[in-house]
C-alpha positions, -999 to 999 in steps of 0.1 A, spaced: 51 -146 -10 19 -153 -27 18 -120 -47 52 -110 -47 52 -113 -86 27 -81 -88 38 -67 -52 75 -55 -70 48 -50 -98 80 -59 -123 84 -89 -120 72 -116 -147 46 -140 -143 58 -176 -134 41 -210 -125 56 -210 -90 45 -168 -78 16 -166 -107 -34 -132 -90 -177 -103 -139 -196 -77 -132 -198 -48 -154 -178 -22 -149 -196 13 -141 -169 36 -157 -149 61 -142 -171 87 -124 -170 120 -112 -170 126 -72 -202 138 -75 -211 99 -76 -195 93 -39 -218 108 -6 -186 125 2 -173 152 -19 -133 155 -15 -120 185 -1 -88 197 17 -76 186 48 -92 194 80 -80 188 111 -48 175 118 -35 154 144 2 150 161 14 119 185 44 116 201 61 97 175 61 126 158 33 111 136 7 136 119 -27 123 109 -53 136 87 -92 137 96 -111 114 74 -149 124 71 -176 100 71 -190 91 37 -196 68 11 -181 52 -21 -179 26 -47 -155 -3 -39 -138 -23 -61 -148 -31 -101 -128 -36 -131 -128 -22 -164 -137 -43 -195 -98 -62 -204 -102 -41 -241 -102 -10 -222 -69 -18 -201 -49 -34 -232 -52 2 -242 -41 19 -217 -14 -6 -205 -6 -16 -239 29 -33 -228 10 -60 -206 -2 -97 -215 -37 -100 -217 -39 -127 -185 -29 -98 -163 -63 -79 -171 -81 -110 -166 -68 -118 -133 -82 -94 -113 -113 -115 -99 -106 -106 -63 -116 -67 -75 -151 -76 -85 -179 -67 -78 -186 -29 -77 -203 -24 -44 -213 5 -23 -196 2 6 -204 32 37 -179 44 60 -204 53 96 -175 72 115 -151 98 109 -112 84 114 -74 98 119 -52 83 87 -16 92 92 -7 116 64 21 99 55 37 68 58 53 51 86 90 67 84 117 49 97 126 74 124 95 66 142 100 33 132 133 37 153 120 59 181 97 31 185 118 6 187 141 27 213 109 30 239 94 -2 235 122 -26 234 101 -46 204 125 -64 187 114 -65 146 107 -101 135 135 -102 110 158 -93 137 142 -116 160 139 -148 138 174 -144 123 162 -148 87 164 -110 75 145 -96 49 148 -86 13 166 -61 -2 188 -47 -32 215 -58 -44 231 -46 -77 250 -77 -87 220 -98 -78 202 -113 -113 169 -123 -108 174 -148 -137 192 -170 -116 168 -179 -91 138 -202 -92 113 -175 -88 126 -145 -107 123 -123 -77 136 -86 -79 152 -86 -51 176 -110 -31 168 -124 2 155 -136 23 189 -128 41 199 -121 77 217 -87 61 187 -68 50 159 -53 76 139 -21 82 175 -8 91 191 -23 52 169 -25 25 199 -24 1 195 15 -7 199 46 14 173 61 36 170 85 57 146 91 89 121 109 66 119 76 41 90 52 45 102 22 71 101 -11 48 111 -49 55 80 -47 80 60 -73 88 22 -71 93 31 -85 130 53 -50 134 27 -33 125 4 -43 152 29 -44 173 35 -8 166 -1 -2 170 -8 -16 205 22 1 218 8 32 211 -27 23 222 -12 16 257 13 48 259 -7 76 243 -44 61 257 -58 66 219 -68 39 201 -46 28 172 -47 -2 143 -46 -5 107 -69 10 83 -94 -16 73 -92 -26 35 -121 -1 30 -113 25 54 -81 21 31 -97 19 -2 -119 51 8 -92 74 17 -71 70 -14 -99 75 -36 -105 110 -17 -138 114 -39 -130 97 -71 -138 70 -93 -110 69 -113 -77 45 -114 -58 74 -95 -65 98 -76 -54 125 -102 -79 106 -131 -74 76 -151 -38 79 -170 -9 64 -158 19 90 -167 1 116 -141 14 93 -116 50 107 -117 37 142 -104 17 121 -76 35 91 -63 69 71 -69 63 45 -89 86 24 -113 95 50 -139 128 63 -152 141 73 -124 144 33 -112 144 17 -152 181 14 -155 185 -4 -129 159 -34 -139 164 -30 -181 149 -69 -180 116 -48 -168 123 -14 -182 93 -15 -210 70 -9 -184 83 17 -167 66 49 -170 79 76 -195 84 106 -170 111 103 -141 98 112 -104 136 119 -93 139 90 -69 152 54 -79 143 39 -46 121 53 -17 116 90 -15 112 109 18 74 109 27 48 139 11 71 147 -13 41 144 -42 9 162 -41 -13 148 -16 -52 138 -26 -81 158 -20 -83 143 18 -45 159 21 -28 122 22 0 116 7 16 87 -6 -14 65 -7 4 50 -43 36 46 -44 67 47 -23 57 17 -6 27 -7 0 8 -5 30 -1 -32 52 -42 -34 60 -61 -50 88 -82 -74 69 -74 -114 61 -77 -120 21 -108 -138 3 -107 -138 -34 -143 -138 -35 -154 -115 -3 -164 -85 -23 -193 -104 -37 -207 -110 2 -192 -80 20 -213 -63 43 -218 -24 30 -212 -8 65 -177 -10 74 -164 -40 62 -138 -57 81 -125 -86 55 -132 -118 62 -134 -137 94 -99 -158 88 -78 -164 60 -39 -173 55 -26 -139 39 -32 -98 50 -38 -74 20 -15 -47 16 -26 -19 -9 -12 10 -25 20 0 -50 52 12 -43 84 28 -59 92 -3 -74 56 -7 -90 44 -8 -120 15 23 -128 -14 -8 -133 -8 -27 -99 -9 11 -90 -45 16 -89 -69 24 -60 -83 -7 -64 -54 -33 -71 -54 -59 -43 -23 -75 -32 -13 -102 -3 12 -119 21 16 -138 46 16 -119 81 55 -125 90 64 -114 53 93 -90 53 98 -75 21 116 -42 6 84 -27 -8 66 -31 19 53 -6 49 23 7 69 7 36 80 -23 34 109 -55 49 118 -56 66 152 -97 62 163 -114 91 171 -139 84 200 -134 71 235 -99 67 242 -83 37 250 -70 24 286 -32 41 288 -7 11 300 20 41 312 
């Protein structure tokens, strides 16, 4: 896993994981075409899946803050961790031209399961054999070459075992970006609506809900416990090697927690940090930002790894920005990781039934 170092967001750099222009400050909505406000319409498939209505609009993508600035405000961090962040930059306006369906929450795994029931899709680390990643208490990350937080890859863990108790209401993890469009074309063919993953802007866009700041709620990283789950006290004890950087206040849940259970943003999302990262459409290009087209960008044309944005419960508050960008390979199955998809709204889609 190419990132998988800044995906747990907890685990140390290391030779074998290891990821200007100015940055225009944090700014007011006022700065974005579309002022946030609270949720409109809502949206309910047969999956049992609600979605939000995402307006049309505008809003700067991407950009980094000066390193100075972050050492301050992430003041337990090496100074290469601000500097590698090259893949955020540049600023650029970036217009959204249609109005879209985001799922208000994440993927849960009951629909995950209810999918799986009327489909007969068989998850890729069920398929292939080799598992996924998950927790395990007696499990040291010392021992192993590349310091990962969690053990695996191992036929044991899976959407169904991530090493930790979930119930249906939890975000479905140990998902591969394959799933996901799995997921998505089933859908598309039962229900007659289009469905796919958010673009990387479409992404981007909704999370920021109006905003220019790190988060959602403004730019400091202890409002994060009343807003996502993060790695905070709640989950320190368990990782003292990492514990430093957890944050000070305790969210109530070590692991996942069942989905909306923090304040939603000003679009009425929830989840959009935290609880776990969220596959995207687009292929990854360290440099794309600097040549992406302003109306809907798609990512580029081919690549080797699929972003995934967001942070999750297991993530440290500065890889828990709107703007952090993270990557894996499509068949990556990890504990952190999960989805949630864009229903279009428009002509429907040919029903398969």
């Amino acid at each position: 896993m190419r990132r998988s170092v800044r995906a747990a967001g907890c685990v140390a750099l290391a030779a074998a994981l290891a990821g200007c222009a100015a940055y225009p400050g944090p700014k007011a909505s006022a700065g974005n075409t579309t002022t946030a406000a609270a949720p409109a319409n809502t949206w309910t498939n047969s999956l049992g899946m609600v979605f939000v209505q995402v307006p049309a609009g505008s809003f700067t993508m991407g950009g980094v803050e000066p390193p100075e600035t972050l050492a301050r405000s992430y003041p337990t961090l090496e100074a290469k961790r601000f500097t590698d962040l090259a893949d955020e930059q540049p600023a650029h306006t970036v217009r959204i031209r249609r109005a879209f369906y985001l799922g208000q929450h994440e993927v849960t795994v009951g629909q995950f399961r209810r999918f799986l029931e009327a489909s007969g899709y068989v998850p890729e680390s069920v398929a292939d054999s080799t598992g996924g990643y998950g927790y395990n208490a007696q499990y040291d990350p010392a021992t192993t070459r590349r310091g990962d937080a969690f053990e695996g890859r191992d036929p044991r863990y899976s959407w169904r075992n991530p090493g930790f108790a979930q119930g249906d209401d939890h975000p479905v993890v140990n998902v591969t970006w394959n799933d996901a469009q799995a997921l998505a074309a089933w859908l598309s063919r039962t229900e007659g609506h289009r469905y796919r993953l958010p673009t990387e802007a479409e992404w981007e866009y909704a999370c920021r809900a109006g905003t220019r700041t790190r988060y959602p709620h403004g730019d400091d990283p202890e409002g994060l416990v009343r807003s996502a789950n993060v790695f905070d006290q709640a989950a320190a004890p368990l990782w003292p090697r990492w514990q430093q950087h957890a944050l000070a206040g305790n969210d109530g849940h070590a692991f996942t927690a069942p989905v909306g259970s923090y304040q939603p943003n000003a679009f009425g999302l929830h989840d959009m940090l935290g609880n776990a990262w969220e596959w995207v459409s687009d292929w990854h290009g360290d440099d794309y930002y600097a040549q992406s087209p302003a109306d809907d960008p798609q990512g580029p044309a081919e690549g080797s790894v699929r972003v995934r944005r967001g942070g999750s419960w297991h993530t440290w508050s500065f890889y828990a920005r709107c703007g952090y960008r993270n990557w894996n390979s499509p068949e990556t199955r990890y504990t952190l990781v999960g989805m949630r998809l864009v229903r279009e709204i428009g002509a429907p889609a040919a029903a398969g039934r």
